[in-house]
C-alpha positions as CSV (number, residue, x, y, z in Angstrom):
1,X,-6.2,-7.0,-65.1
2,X,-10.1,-6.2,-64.8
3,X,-11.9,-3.7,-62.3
4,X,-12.5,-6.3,-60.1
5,X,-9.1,-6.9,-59.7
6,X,-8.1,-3.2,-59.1
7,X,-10.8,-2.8,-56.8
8,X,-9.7,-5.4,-54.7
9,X,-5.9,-4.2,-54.4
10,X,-6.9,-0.9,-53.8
11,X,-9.9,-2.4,-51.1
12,X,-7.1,-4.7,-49.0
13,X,-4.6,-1.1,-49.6
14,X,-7.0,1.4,-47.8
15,X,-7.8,-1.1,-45.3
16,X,-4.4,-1.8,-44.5
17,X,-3.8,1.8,-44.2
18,X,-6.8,2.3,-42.1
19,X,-5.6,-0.8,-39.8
20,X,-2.0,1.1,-39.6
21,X,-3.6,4.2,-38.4
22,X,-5.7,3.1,-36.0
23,X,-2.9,0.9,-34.6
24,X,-0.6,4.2,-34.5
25,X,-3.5,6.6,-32.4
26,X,-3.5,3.7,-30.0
27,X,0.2,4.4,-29.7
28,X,0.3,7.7,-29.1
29,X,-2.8,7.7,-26.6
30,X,-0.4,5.4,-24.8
31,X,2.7,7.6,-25.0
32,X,0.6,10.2,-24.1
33,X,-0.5,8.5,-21.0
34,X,3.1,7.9,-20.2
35,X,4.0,11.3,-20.0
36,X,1.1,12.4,-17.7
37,X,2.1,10.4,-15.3
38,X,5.7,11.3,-15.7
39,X,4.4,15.4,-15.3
40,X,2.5,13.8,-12.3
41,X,5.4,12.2,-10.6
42,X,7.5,15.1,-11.3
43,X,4.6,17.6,-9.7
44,X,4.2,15.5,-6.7
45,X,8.6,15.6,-6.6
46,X,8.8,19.3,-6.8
47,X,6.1,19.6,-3.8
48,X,7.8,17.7,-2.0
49,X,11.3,20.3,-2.8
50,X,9.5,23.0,-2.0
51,X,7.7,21.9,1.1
52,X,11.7,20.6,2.2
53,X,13.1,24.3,1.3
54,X,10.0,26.2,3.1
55,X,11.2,24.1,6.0
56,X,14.6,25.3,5.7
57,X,13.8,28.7,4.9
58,X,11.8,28.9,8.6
59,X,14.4,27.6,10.4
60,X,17.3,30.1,8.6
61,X,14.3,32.6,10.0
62,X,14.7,31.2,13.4
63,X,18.2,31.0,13.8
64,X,18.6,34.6,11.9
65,X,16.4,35.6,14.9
66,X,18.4,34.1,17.2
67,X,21.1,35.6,16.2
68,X,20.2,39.2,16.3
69,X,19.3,39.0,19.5
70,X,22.8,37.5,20.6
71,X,24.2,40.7,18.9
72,X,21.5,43.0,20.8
73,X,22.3,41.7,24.1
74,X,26.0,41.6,23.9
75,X,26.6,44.7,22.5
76,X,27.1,47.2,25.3
C-alpha cells in the first residue's frame, strides 16, 4: 500500500466524518427549534391559566364581599 493510497482513505475518512457532523448540527439546530416553540406554546398556555385564575380570584373577591355584607346587615 503506497502514500497515495493512505492518503486517500484517510482523505474520503475525514470527509466523511466532516459530512456526518455537519449533518448532526443541522439536527440539533432543528431539535432545538422544536423546543422553542414547545416553551412558546407552553408560555402562551400558562398566560392564558393565569389570566383564567386572576378572573376567578376577582370574582371569589366579589362574592367574599358580598357576603360580609349579608353578615353585617343581618346581624342585629
Amino acid at each position: 500500500m503506497g502514500w497515495e493510497q493512505v492518503i486517500t482513505v484517510v482523505a474520503t475518512v475525514v470527509l466523511a466524518v466532516l459530512v456526518a457532523v455537519l449533518y448532526n448540527n443541522r439536527r440539533f439546530d432543528d431539535v432545538h427549534r422544536r423546543i422553542d416553540d414547545l416553551r412558546a406554546d407552553m408560555n402562551a398556555r400558562f398566560a392564558q391559566v393565569d389570566a383564567r385564575l386572576s378572573e376567578l380570584r376577582e370574582d371569589l373577591r366579589e362574592i367574599r364581599g358580598m357576603l360580609q355584607e349579608a353578615l353585617r346587615t343581618s346581624t342585629p
